[in-house]
N, C-alpha and C positions, 0 to 999 in steps of 0.2 A: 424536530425542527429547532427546538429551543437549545440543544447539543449543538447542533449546528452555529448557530445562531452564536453561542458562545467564544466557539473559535475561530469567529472572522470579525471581529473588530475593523478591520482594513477592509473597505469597500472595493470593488475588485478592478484590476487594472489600471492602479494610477492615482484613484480617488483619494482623497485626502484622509490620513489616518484620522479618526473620531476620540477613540480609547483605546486604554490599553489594557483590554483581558484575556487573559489565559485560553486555552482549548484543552480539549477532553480529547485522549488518542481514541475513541469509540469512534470518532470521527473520521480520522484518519484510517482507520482499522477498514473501515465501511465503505472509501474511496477506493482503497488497495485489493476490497473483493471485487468492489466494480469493475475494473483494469482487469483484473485477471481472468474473474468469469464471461466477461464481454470480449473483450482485446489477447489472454493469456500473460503468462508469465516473462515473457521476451517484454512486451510491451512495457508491462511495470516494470521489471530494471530499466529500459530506457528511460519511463517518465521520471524516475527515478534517479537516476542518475544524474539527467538534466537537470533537475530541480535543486538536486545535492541536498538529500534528506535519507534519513533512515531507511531501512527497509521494513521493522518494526515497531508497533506502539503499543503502549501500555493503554487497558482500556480509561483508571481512573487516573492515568498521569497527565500534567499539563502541561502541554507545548506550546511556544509559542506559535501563534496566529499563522505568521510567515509562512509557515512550512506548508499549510493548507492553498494560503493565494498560491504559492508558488506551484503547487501541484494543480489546482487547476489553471492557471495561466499556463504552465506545461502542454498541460492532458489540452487544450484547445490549439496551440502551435503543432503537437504531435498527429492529435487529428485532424484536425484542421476543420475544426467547426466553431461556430460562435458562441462565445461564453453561456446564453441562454439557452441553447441546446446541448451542453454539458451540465447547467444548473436543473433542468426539468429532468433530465434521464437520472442525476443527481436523486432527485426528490422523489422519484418511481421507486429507483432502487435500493431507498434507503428507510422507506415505508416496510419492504421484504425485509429486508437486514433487521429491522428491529425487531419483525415477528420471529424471526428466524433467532436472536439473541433474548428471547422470552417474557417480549413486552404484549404479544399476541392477545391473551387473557385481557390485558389491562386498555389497552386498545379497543376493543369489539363492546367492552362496556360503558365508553365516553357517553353514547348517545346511539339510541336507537333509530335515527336517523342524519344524514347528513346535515342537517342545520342544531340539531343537537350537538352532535360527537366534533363540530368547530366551535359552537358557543362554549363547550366544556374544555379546551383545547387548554386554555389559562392555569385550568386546576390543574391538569396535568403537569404542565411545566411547575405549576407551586409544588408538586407532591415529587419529582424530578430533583428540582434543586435542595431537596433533603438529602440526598446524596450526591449529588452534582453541587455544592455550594457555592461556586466560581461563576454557575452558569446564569445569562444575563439575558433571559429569552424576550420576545418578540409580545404583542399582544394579539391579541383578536376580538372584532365585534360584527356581528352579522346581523344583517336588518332582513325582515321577508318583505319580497312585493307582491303586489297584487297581482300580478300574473303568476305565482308560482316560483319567479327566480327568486335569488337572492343576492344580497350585497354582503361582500367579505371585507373590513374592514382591516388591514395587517398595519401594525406599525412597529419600525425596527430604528434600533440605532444605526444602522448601515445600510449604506444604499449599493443596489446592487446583486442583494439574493432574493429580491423578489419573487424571482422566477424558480425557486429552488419550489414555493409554495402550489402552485400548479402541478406538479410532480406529483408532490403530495397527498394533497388533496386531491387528483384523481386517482392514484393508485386505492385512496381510499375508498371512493364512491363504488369503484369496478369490484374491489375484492369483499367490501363487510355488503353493500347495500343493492350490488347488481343494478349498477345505475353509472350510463357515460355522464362526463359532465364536459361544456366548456367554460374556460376560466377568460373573460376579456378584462385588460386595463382599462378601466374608466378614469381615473385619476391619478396623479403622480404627483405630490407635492409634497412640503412640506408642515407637518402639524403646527399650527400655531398654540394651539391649547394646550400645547405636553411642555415640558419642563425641557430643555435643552432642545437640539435641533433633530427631529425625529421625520425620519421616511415616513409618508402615509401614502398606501397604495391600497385604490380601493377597486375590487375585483366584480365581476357581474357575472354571475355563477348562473349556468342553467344547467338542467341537470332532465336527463329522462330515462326511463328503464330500457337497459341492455337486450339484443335479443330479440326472441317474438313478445314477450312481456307489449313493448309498445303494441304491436297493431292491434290487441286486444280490445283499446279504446277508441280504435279508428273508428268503429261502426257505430258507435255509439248513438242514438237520439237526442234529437236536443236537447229535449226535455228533462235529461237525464247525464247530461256529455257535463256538465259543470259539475255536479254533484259526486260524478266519480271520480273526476279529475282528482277534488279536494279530497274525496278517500282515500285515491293509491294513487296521488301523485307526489310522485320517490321525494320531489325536495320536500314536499312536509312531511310526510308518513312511511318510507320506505319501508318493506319487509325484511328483515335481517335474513340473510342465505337461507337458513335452515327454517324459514316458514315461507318463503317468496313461489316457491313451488302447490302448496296446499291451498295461499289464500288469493290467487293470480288465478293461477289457470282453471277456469272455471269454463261450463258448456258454453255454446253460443246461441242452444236450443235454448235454452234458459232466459225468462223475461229479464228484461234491465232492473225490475224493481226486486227481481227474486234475488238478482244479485246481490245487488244492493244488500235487503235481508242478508242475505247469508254472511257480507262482511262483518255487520253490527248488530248481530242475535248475540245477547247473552245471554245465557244461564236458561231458565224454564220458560222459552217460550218469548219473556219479555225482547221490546228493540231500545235499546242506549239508545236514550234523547239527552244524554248529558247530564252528566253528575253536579249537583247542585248541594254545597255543605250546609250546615245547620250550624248557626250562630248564637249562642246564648244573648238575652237581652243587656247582662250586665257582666263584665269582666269580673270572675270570681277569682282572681287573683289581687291579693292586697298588697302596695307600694312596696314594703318592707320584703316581704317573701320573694315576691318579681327582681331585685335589686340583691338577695341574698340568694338565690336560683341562677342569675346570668350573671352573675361579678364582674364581668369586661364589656357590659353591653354601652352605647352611649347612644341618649337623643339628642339631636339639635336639630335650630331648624332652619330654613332660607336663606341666614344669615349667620350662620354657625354658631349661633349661640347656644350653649350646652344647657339642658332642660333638666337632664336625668343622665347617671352615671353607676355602675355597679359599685357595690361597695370594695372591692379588694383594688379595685380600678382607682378609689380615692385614695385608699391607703397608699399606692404607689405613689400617685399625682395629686396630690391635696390640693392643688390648685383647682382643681375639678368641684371641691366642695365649693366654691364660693359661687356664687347665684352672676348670672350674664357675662361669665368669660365666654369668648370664643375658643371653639374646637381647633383654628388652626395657632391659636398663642401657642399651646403645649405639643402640638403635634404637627409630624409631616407626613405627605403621601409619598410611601415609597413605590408602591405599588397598586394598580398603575401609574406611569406615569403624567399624571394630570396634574394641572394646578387646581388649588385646593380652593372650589367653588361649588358651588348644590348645580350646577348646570354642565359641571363639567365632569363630577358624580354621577347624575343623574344618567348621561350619555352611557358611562362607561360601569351603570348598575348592576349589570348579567356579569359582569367580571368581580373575583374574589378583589378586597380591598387590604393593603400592610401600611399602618398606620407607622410612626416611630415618635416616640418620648423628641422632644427639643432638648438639649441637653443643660442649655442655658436657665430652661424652664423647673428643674429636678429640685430637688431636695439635695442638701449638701450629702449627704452619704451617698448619694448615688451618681456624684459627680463622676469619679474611679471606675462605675463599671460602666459594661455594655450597655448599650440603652435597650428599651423596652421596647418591643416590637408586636404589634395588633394583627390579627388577622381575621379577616369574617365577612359579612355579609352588609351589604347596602339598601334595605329595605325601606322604600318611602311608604309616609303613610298618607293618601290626601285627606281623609277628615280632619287630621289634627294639621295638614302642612310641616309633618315633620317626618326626619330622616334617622329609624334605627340601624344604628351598625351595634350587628350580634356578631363579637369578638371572642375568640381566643388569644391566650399567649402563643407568639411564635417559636416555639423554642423546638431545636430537632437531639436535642439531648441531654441528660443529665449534668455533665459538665454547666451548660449554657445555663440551666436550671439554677445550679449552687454559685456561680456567676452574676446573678443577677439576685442571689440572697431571695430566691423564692423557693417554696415547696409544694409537692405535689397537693397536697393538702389545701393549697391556693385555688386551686383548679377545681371547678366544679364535676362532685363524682360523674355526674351525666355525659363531660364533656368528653369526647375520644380522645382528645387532647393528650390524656392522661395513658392511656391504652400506645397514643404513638410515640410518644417520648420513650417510652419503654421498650417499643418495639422495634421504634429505628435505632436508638442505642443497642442493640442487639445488631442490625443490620449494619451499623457502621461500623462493628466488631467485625461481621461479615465480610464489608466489603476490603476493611484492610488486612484482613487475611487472604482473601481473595489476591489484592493489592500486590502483598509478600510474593504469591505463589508466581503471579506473571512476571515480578522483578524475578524468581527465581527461574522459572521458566525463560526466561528472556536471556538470564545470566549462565544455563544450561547451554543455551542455543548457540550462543557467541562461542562459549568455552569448546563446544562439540565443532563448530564453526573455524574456531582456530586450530584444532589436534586435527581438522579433517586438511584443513593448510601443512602445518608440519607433517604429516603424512604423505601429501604429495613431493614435499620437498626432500622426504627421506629418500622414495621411491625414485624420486629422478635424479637421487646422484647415483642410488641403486646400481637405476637399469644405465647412468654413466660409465658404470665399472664393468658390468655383465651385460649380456643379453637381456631382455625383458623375460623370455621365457625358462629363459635357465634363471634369474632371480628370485622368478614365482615359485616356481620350483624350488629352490632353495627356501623360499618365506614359510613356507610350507609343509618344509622339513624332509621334504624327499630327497634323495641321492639322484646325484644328475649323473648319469653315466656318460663318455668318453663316446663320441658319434664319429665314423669316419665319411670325408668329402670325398666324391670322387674326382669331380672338379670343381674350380675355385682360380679365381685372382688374387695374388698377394703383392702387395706395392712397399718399398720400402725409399725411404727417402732422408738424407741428410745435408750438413749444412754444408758447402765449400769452405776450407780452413778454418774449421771452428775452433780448433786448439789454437792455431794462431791469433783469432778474437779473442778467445777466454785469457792468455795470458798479458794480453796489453789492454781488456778493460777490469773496472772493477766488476763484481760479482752483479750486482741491482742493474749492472745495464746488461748482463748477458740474461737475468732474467725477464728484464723489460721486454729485450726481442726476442726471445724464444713464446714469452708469453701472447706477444704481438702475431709470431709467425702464426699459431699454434689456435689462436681464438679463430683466425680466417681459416684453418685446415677443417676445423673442427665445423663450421658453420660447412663447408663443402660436404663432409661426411651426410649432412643430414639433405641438402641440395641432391646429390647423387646415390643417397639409399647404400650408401657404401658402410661396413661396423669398423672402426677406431677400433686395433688391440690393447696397440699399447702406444708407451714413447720414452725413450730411456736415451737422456740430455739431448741431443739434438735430430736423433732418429726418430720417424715417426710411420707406424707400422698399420695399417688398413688393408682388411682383405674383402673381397667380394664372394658372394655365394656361400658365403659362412656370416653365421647359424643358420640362417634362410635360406635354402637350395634357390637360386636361378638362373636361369639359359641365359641371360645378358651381363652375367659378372664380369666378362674381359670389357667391354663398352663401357660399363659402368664406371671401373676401374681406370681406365681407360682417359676418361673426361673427366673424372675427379681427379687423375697426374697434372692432364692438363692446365683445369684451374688452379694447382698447388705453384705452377709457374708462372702462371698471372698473377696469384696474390701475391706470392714470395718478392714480386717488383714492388711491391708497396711494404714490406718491412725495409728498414735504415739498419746497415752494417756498421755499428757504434766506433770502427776504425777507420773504414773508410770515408763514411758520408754517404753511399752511395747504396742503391740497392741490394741484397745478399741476393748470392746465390746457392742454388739446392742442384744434389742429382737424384735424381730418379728412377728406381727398378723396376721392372715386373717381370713376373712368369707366373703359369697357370701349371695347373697339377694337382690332386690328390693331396690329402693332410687330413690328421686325426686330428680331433678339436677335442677341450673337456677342462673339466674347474682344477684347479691347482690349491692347495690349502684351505683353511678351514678358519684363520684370523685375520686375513686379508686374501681372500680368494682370488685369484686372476682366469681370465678365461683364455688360453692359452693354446696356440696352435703347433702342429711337433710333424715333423716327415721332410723328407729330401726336399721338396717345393719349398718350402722356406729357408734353407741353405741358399738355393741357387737363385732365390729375389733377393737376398743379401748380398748375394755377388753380382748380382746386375745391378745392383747400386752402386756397388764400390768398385766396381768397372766402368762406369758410366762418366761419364761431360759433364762438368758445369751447365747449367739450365738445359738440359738433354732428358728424356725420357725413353730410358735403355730398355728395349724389347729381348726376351726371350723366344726363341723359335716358336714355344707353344702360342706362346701370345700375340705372336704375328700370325699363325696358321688363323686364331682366332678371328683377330682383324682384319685382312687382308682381302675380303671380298665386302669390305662395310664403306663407311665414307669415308674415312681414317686417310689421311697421307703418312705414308710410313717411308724412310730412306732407309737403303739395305748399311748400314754400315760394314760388313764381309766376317771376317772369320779373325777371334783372336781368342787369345788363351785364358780360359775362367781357372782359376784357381782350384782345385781341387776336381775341377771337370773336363779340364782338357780342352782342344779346342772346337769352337761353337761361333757359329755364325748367327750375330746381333743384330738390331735395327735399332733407330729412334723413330719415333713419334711425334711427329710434328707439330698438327692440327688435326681436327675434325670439320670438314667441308660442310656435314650435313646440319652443323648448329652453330650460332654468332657466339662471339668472345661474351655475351653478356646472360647468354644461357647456360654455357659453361659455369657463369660463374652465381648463378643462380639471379642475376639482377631481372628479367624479361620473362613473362610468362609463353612466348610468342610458342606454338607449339611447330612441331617440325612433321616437314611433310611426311604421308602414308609413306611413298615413293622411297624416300629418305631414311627412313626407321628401317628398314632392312626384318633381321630378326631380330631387331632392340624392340620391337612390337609396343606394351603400352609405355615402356621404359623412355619418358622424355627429360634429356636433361635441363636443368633450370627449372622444371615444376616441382615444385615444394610439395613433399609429399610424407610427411613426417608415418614414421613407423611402416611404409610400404614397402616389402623385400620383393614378394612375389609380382611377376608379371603377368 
């Protein structure tokens, strides 16, 4: 929570920014499994996108704040639910996520029962932000009432993730304590006692065991129904998992008082009536010793005035020697945050306290460094009406340590103090290796990320030049052998008078309109499933049924001529002003297909059929699409309007009865040309079967 807590300075939806601190991607990391294992992968690229945020985060990197509102103001527009039922599923799933990233252990040992493991909630985030040092967590105080509930007392700089805390807090009650709880707002306001303007939300927790656990106590006697309450009722005393089975489920043959017994038997026989310690008459500790044993301890009392100070605690703050200073001259509360009164201590006593040096207050040598920072315990005493705080130095590393011109040798051997400076200096070696490895991991992903981009980009100018399967084939180092078609459509098509444009414009305009005519040819190839051979200046050569055998190459063929005459009206003749014009060939036939060279391969079609579609082109009309006999027997019982143009002399073939191709009745100019998905009738399709033209159908040859 206190991770959380860190990277939403901005209260959510609008509220007015507070401060401005950092986030931990742990956070983000944690949202992004949410999304994905609830909603998938589709989902987070959209939330994703939306938001206009990474796809990855570093766990101890800091992002700003932003990124997180934004993802959840997203993730509530995308679902469409209410920011507090995004914040509670939130706080469910992110109680899992931490066990699942190896906080499990440390977790299950806050507190042995729900009112413990949230009054310890504080240490946690202190022992947290030794590695997290950005983070600026929340507090908690929990009060018991006499009926068994409790009161949760949360205050945050932000308003607005209150509800992330319900989440929370029941995933935890279900999973360590086997106990529902409900979470009610009782209060909503603002702390007046804290130091800035602080969210105080105060929650009214009930809690009862999961399960058959409860009816257990239904049957209960009266005489007896309060007394076990207060044994095994979960908000005091809950069973942690791994005993809730042994000390619960008990006979119901069994008297009430035997139960009872059997709860609170210890050892031979004796029953726990409560452990009662032994006090010596006179404190056998002398001033000196007590004062050279706790070195950072301080009393004061009611009125802050300092009584008693550890010796190494003077050496810092000499001001501390002198008799009726007050404790707040020299120091502030950083933690919690209260203003510094014995009433407002006192409330917030069950929580660790972080003292800080005044800096105004110091010794001139210590004006240069960091200031000195206290951590420890609140313990009032009423006989004397005074208040010890047993301190440690707050330091999380050796650096901080020679910084502050102390040595470990300051620290009393007793104190763990000493044991954690050394350990988390270790652990902060850890974590920024750790740190490296995700940067490098991260720096992997991108890199693999972009070569798997330039890969695709190879590949599709690749399969631009060849086939897709004679490519692989080649990537793969097999020899493609030479296939013969038996049939196939071949279309050949060129410019009217292009020698004549090429010599009255410059070069850059005949390449402007070729390139112009040539982007609309090439969009139709992929509209009607048709393969681009080639194009050699103003020829441009497309066959059907080659590399991919199919029954509807003449149709195909057929409607991709057609649409080469509707776009060719949209290319400008740079002489005339006015539209170019193209003629157009086909014939159908037989042709041996196979790769040609080895430094620029081409794929390349070879047989009589391609002789005589070159001469139907260059036999052919202005804006006319010249039919060959085979290619009318093709079309001629389909939807096609074809006129017989009659019998004239092919070159090299003698003479041969032609046709043009007009239109296709059975599909609009805007399917032709790929603009309309509209599809065309059963009735209509004839043997073009799933073959529709104007559906986009990228890579589909077979019908």
């Amino acid at each position: 929570l206190g991770l959380w807590e860190t990277e939403n300075e901005q209260s959510l939806f609008g509220d007015k920014l507070l401060s401005c601190s950092p986030q931990y991607g742990f956070i983000n990391t944690c949202l992004k499994s949410l999304v994905v294992e609830k909603f998938g992968e589709e989902t987070w690229a959209k939330l994703r996108d939306e938001a206009g945020v990474q796809d990855t985060f570093l766990t101890y990197e800091v992002y700003k704040d932003e990124i997180t509102m934004q993802l959840v103001t997203e993730a509530c527009k995308l679902l469409e639910v209410q920011p507090e039922v995004v914040l509670r599923q939130f706080g469910e799933y992110f109680f899992e996520f931490c066990k699942r990233s190896g906080y499990d252990h440390m977790l299950r040992t806050l507190g042995g029962n729900l009112f413990e493991f949230t009054e310890n909630l504080d240490a946690l985030h202190s022992y947290l932000a030794l590695s997290y040092k950005e983070m600026n967590a929340p507090s908690f105080r929990v009060e018991r009432n006499p009926d068994g509930t409790m009161l949760l007392h949360y205050y945050s700089d932000r308003r607005g993730l209150c509800h992330i805390v319900p989440g929370i807090i029941g995933a935890v009650a279900k999973d360590f304590f086997n106990s529902e709880i409900t979470m009610e707002i009782v209060s909503q306001l603002e702390e007046l006692e804290r130091t800035g303007k602080k969210e105080h939300v105060v929650f009214l927790v009930t809690q009862w065991p999961a399960g058959p656990a409860r009816s257990s106590m239904v049957g209960s006697k009266a005489g007896t129904q309060s007394l076990c309450e207060i044994l095994i009722c979960p908000s005091l005393f809950p069973q942690p998992p791994h005993q809730k089975r042994s000390s619960i489920s008990f006979s119901m043959h069994r008297s009430h008082w035997e139960t009872i017994r059997g709860l609170v038997r210890l050892g031979k026989g004796k029953l726990l009536r409560g452990f009662e310690p032994v006090y010596p008459m006179t404190l056998n500790v002398d001033l000196k010793t007590f004062c050279h044993a706790f070195p950072f301890h301080i009393v004061f009392d009611d009125q802050l005035v300092v009584h008693q100070a550890g010796v190494n605690l003077q050496r810092i703050v000499p001001g501390l020697q002198t008799m009726s200073i007050c404790l707040d001259q020299y120091f502030s509360i950083v933690h919690p945050e209260v203003t510094f009164t014995i009433s407002s201590i006192r409330k917030f006593i069950n929580s660790h306290f972080v003292l800080q040096t005044r800096r105004n207050m110091m010794p001139e040598a210590w004006r240069g460094r960091p200031m000195l920072q206290l951590r420890g315990q609140m313990i009032w005493m009423p006989s004397l009406d005074r208040m010890l705080y047993q301190a440690s130095p707050l330091l999380r590393s050796l650096q901080e340590l020679e910084e502050r011109d102390m040595h470990i040798s300051d620290i009393a051997p007793h104190d763990v103090t000493r044991d954690l400076i050394l350990l988390n200096q270790q652990r902060l070696a850890e974590i920024e290796l750790s740190n490296q490895l995700e940067r490098k991991k991260e720096e992997l992903r991108l890199l693999s990320q972009h070569l798997e981009e330039e890969r695709r980009k190879t590949e599709n100018l690749l399969y631009a030049m060849l086939p897709k399967h004679v490519a692989n084939q080649l990537k793969e180092g097999k020899k493609v052998e030479a296939g013969e078609f038996k049939e196939c459509t071949i279309l050949f098509s060129d410019v009217v008078t292009f020698t004549n444009i090429c010599s009255l414009c410059e070069p850059i305009q005949i390449v402007l309109m070729l390139n112009s005519m040539y982007l609309r040819f090439d969009r139709l190839t992929t509209v009607h499933n048709v393969y681009k051979v080639e194009t050699i200046g103003d020829a441009y050569m497309v066959v059907g049924g080659v590399p991919i055998p199919v029954s509807s190459h003449a149709e195909r063929v057929a409607n991709f001529a057609l649409g080469m005459i509707l776009a060719a009206r949209e290319v400008i003749n740079p002489v005339t002003g006015g539209p170019i014009q193209i003629r157009v060939g086909l014939h159908s036939g037989p042709v041996l297909a196979g790769v040609v060279g080895e430094k620029m391969p081409r794929y390349c079609l070879f047989g009589d059929t391609v002789n005589t579609a070159s001469r139907m082109e260059s036999h052919g009309l202005p804006d006319k699409i010249h039919l060959s006999p085979t290619v009318y027997q093709a079309l001629k019982n389909k939807s096609f309007v074809i006129q017989k143009r009659g019998e004239i002399e092919v070159k090299g073939k003698g003479m041969m009865t032609t046709y043009f191709l007009e239109r296709n009745l059975g599909v609009s100019e805007q399917q032709i040309m790929g603009i309309s998905d509209i599809e065309v009738g059963a009735g209509q399709q004839d043997s073009q079967m799933s073959y529709q033209p104007g559906v986009h159908r990228p890579g589909l040859f077979a019908v």
